[in-house]
C-alpha positions, 0 to 999 in steps of 0.5 A: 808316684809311678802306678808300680809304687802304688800296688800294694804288698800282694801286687808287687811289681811285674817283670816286663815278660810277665805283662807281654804274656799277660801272667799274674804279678810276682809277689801276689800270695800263693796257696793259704795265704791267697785264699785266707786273703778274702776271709781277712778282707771279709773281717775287714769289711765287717770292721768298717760296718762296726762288726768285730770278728777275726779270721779265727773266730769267721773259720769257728762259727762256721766250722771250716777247717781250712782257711782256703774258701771260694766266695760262696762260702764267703757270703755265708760266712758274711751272713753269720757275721750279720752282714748281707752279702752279693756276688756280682760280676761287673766291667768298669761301667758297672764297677762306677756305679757301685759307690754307696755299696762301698766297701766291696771285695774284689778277687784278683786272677790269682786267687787273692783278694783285696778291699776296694774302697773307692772307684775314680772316674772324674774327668779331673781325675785319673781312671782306677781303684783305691784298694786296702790290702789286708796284709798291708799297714793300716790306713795303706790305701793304695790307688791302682790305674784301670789299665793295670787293674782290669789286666789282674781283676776278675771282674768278682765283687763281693757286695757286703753291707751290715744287715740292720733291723729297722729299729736297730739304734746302731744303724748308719744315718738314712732316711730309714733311721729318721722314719725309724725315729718317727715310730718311736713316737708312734702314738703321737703319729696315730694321733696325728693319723686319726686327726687326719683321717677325721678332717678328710672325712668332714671334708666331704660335708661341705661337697655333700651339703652342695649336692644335696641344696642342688638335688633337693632343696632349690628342685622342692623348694625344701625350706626344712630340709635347707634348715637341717643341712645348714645346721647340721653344716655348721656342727661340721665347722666346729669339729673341723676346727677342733679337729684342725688344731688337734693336728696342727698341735700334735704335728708340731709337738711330734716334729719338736720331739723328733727334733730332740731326738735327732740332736741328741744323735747329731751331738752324739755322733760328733762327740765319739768321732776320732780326733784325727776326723777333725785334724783331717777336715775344716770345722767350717765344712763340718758346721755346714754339713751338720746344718743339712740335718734340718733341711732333711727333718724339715723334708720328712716332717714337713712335705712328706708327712705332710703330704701323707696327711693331705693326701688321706683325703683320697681314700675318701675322695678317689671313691666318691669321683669314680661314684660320680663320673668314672670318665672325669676321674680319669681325666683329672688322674691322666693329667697328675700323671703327665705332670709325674711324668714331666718331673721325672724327665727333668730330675737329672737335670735339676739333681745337677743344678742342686749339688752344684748349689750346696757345693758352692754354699759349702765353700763359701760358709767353710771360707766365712767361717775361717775368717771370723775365727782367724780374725786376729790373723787378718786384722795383724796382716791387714789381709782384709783385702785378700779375704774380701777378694776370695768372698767376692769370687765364692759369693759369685760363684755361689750366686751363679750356681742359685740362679742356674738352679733357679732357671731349671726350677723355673722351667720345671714350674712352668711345664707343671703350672699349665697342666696343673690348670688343665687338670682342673679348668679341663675337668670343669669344662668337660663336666660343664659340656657333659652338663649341658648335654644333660638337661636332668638337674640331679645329674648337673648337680653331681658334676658340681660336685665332683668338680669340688671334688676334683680341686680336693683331690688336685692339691694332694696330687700336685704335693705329691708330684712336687715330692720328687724335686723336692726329695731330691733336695733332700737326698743331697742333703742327705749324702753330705750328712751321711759323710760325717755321721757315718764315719767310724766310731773313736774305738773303746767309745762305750761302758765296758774296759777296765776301771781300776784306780791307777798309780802311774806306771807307764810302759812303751813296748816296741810300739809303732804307729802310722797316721793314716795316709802316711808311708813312714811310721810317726813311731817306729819300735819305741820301748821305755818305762816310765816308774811311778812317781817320776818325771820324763822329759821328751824332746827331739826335732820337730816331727820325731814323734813326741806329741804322738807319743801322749796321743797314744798315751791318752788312747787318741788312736788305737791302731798301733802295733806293741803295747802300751801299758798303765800299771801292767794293763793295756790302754786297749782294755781300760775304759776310755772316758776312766783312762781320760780322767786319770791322765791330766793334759796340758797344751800349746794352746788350751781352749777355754769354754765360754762361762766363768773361771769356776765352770772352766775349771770344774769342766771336767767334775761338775759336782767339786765343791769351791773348796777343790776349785780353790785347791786346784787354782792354787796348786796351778798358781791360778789363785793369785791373779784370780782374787785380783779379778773384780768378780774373782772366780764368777769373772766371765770368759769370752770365747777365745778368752780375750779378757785372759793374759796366755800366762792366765790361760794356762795355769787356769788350763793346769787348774781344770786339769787338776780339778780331777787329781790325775795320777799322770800328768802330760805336759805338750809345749805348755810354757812354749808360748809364754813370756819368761815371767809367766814361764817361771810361774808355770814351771815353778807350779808344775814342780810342786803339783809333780810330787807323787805324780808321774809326770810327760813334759815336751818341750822345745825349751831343753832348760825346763827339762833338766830337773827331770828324773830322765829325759827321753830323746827321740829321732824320726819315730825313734828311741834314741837314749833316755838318761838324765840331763847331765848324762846326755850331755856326754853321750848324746850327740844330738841332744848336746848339739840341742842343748847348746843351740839354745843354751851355748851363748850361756856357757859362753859367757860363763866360760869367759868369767871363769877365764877372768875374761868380761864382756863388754859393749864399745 
């Protein structure tokens, strides 16, 4: 695609003239409309940040009259809005390092704005910017190359993101909503705090008890006094336990409740994704991603509250060393921050190591992944060779990039061991010459002390130093998660929208629809009304829209333009999870859960009685081969149903449907895979549970379709007629032609009997 062909609508192709002499492009949007341009990207930005507002209500909040506003305004409006808003000036450096700020608000040099949603600078990749131009149609993200984008930008970015209070459950994933999750349980972590700070406290017994055997016990010979500090030792042991294993308890049931909390939001997230995230992303890169959940938990609840925990000693400590010996505290502190300071410098170093690693891992368990559940496929193509070839070259590739890591750690460990160890032998060193250049035993005996003191206070120092590669582990960990829970919620996900019992009628007005990244519409203009209780087949070539026609039925997406109605009522305004249970869907290929047929079939109303199991199985025709089975309705289905015949699969696919009674019933390529016997069945069974039901049947096979009250034929997204099977036949071109592409061999032979002409074999 030529970078002309890109631009969106506003950027419209310039004339040759108009780029000599540097003047804005043709087709940009003037007066009103150019100015109004950045209130529209504004609704836009909020949109993606799951604020809704309009244009309308942005100009009625803040009591504008004229829809022409300059970007001060505009970050006030976001304010309200409940945004946070920044306006900056950047060059291209600048604009590179602005992803997670992403979505932002660019000004062009006529005035007009646009939304940039991504910068590209990879070196594999062409320099520019994809833009979304709020005129355009939805999902039209176009790429602009830099040249042309530099010679119509500002160099104004208008930085927005949502502004979330701390507890705020609506928050996008981050660490700040992990430790959001911790406080909720603040009374267990206050425990845990308090256990914490008692053990840092008794951890002074034992260097006390040193001090004081050297000071005053071994110097008097104080047998008493060794007496009473050895008793006194031991009350301190037994606390020390009883205080050890409260905290171990109470870390390990706070961990185990965040743990909960943290699936629930996890399982949360990926039940209210839209469908078309899962169509558009391999599951196994999906498995992968979720994983790196727990390595973040892990992180936060393991090192870093760990570490907080360990590191309560120096509040105790760090006083009592400079009580000591002020000049040892410093040196043990120089040589923790010469180890920080080493870390830092090899952070970049070991952050690229590190995504390298999860990139490689990634691709190697989406590729393990989609072997086992294309296993058949390999096993019917003998591919196992090939799928061996390609692991190999991914388990290498991923080995590489684990040892690459491995030597960076390495260099990493080996630059803090040594300095770990001066950190101690040298403090022990200095104290013994600071020793033997005093010959006061009391004061001898202080430098031991401190020397204990100092190993107390190393280890939470060296924890802390190793928190900076080991946050950086996490914070990779981090932005994979991110890609999937913070992905936009399917719209209408919630407890509001109408809830009305419904009857059936169904209505398409002038409906057009675009998959997102496509340029021509899947549905373009589509009007028909469907009556209650009737019966429409669908049919067309492949890619005429007749899938997405029930996907838009079923709410699978919501941004399209027309209406689509349900007894007068428009999808948008129902409740998704009401509209769902009232539509009965049947496809291609259903998937059965892995349990018995009774919990298949009572999926979706987990309260039915066996009396509407039995119901539902006979209205599906599912009854008869289910008595034959040995445990009959508690026979257990294996994932991919491997014990179930297809023709099994679905009519027990109709029964679970019908479990909920549906007043309409979508039929998508239900009979396509099946034998003809177990077609018959099928379609014998649709007919008898269609009565009083309005009823969607697809398919390729126009035979099934011909007892229909009407069949809709549809062309590249289009109406092209609806009437009854025997009509079309006249009048419709292209549904004759499908019809005696699968059925002509047929009149044929019926042509010739009626000739008195047989068919005969030599």
């Amino acid at each position: 695609m030529s970078s002309t062909e890109s631009l969106p609508a506003t950027v419209a192709a310039r004339s040759k003239g108009a780029r000599d002499q540097g003047s804005q492009p043709e087709g940009f949007p003037h007066g009103d409309e150019k100015h109004k341009s950045a209130l529209e990207c504004l609704c836009m930005v909020a949109a993606q940040h799951a604020i809704t507002v309009t244009v309308e209500e942005v100009m009625r909040d803040n009591a504008l009259t004229d829809p022409a506003v300059d970007y001060e305004a505009l970050v006030h409006c976001a304010r309200k809005a409940g945004l946070k808003a920044k306006l900056v000036h950047l060059d291209w450096s600048g604009l590179t390092q602005i992803g997670k700020a992403l979505p932002a608000i660019i000004r062009l040099k006529t005035g007009a704005s646009l939304v940039l949603t991504r910068v590209s600078f990879d070196e594999n990749a062409p320099l520019g910017v994809v833009l979304e131009d709020p005129n355009a149609a939805e999902g039209a993200d176009l790429f602009v190359d830099w040249l042309r984008f530099q010679e119509i930008w500002t160099g104004e970015v208008l930085l927005v993101r949502r502004n979330y209070d701390f507890k705020d459950e609506e928050q996008p994933f981050s660490l700040k909503f992990i430790f959001a999750l911790v406080l909720r349980e603040r009374r267990l972590a206050r425990d845990v705090a308090i256990c914490a700070l008692m053990l840092s406290f008794i951890a002074l017994a034992p260097i006390i008890y040193f001090s004081l055997i050297g000071q005053k016990v071994i110097t008097y010979r104080a047998m008493n006094t060794f007496t009473v500090l050895s008793i006194g030792m031991l009350v301190v042991i037994v606390f020390e336990t009883i205080f050890g294993y409260l905290r171990s308890y109470l870390l390990e049931f706070l961990t185990s409740r965040v743990d909960v909390r943290l699936s629930e939001y996890m399982f949360d997230r990926l039940l209210t994704l839209p469908i078309d995230y899962y169509e558009r992303h391999e599951i196994g890169r999906i498995m992968h991603d979720v994983q790196e959940l727990w390595k973040i938990r892990n992180f936060l609840t393991g090192q870093v509250f760990g570490t907080v925990l360990d590191s309560m000693v120096l509040v105790f400590f760090l006083p009592v060393m400079v009580y000591f010996n002020p000049t040892l505290t410093v040196v043990v502190l120089a040589f923790c921050g010469m180890i920080v300071l080493w870390l830092l410098a090899m952070l970049p170093t070991l952050r690229d190591a590190t995504g390298k690693v999860v990139e490689a891992q990634t691709a190697r368990g989406s590729f393990l992944y989609q072997t086992v559940a294309g296993m058949r496929t390999v096993k019917s193509l003998a591919l196992e060779g090939r799928q061996r070839r390609e692991w190999d070259v991914l388990v290498a590739r991923a080995a590489k990039a684990i040892n690459h890591q491995a030597k960076i750690a390495a260099i990493v460990q080996t630059g803090v061991r040594p300095l770990e160890r001066l950190a101690v032998t040298g403090s022990y060193g200095f104290g013994v010459y600071l020793a033997l250049s005093d010959k006061d035993p009391v004061h001898i005996s202080s430098l031991f002390a401190f020397l204990m003191l100092s190993q107390r206070v190393a280890g939470p120092l060296m924890q802390m130093a190793q928190l900076i590669t080991q946050g950086d582990e996490a914070r990779a960990a981090l932005e994979i998660v991110k890609r999937i829970l913070n992905q936009p919620r399917e719209e209408g996900i919630g407890d509001g929208g109408v809830r009305k019992p419904l009857s059936g009628h169904v209505e398409f007005s002038k409906v057009r629809f675009t998959y997102k990244g496509a340029l021509v519409p899947a549905i373009d203009g589509l009007s028909f009304e469907i009556p209650v209780g009737a019966t429409l087949g669908v049919v067309g070539r492949s890619g005429s829209g007749k899938t997405t026609v029930t996907r838009l039925l079923q709410r699978l997406h919501a941004e399209y333009e027309g209406l689509i109605k349900i007894d007068g009522v428009d999808v948008r305004e129902y409740n998704v999870a009401h509209l769902r249970r009232n539509l009965g869907v049947v496809l291609q290929e259903n998937f059965l859960f892995r349990g018995t047929i009774r919990e298949n079939i009572i999926a979706a109303k987990p309260d039915a009685s066996f009396d509407e199991v039995v119901r539902a199985a006979r209205l599906a025709g599912a009854e008869e081969f289910i008595d034959r089975l040995p445990r009959g309705y508690d026979t257990y289905i294996y994932e991919g149903s491997p014990n179930l015949s297809g023709g099994q699969r679905q009519r027990l696919a109709i029964a679970r449907c019908m479990i909920l009674d549906p007043k309409i019933l979508i039929f998508d390529e239900a009979t396509s895979a099946l034998d003809p016997d177990s077609e018959s069945i099928v379609n014998e069974n649709i007919r008898k549970i269609a009565k009083g039901r309005t009823v969607i049947s697809i398919s390729h096979r126009l035979s099934s379709l011909v007892n229909s009250d009407a069949i809709l034929v549809l062309e590249r997204g289009k109406f092209l007629d609806m009437a009854p099977h025997q009509t079309l036949l006249e009048r419709c071109e292209i549904y004759r032609n499908l019809w005696l592409q699968q059925n002509g061999h047929i009149e044929a032979a019926a042509s010739n009997r009626a000739a008195g002409r047989g068919t005969s074999l030599v």
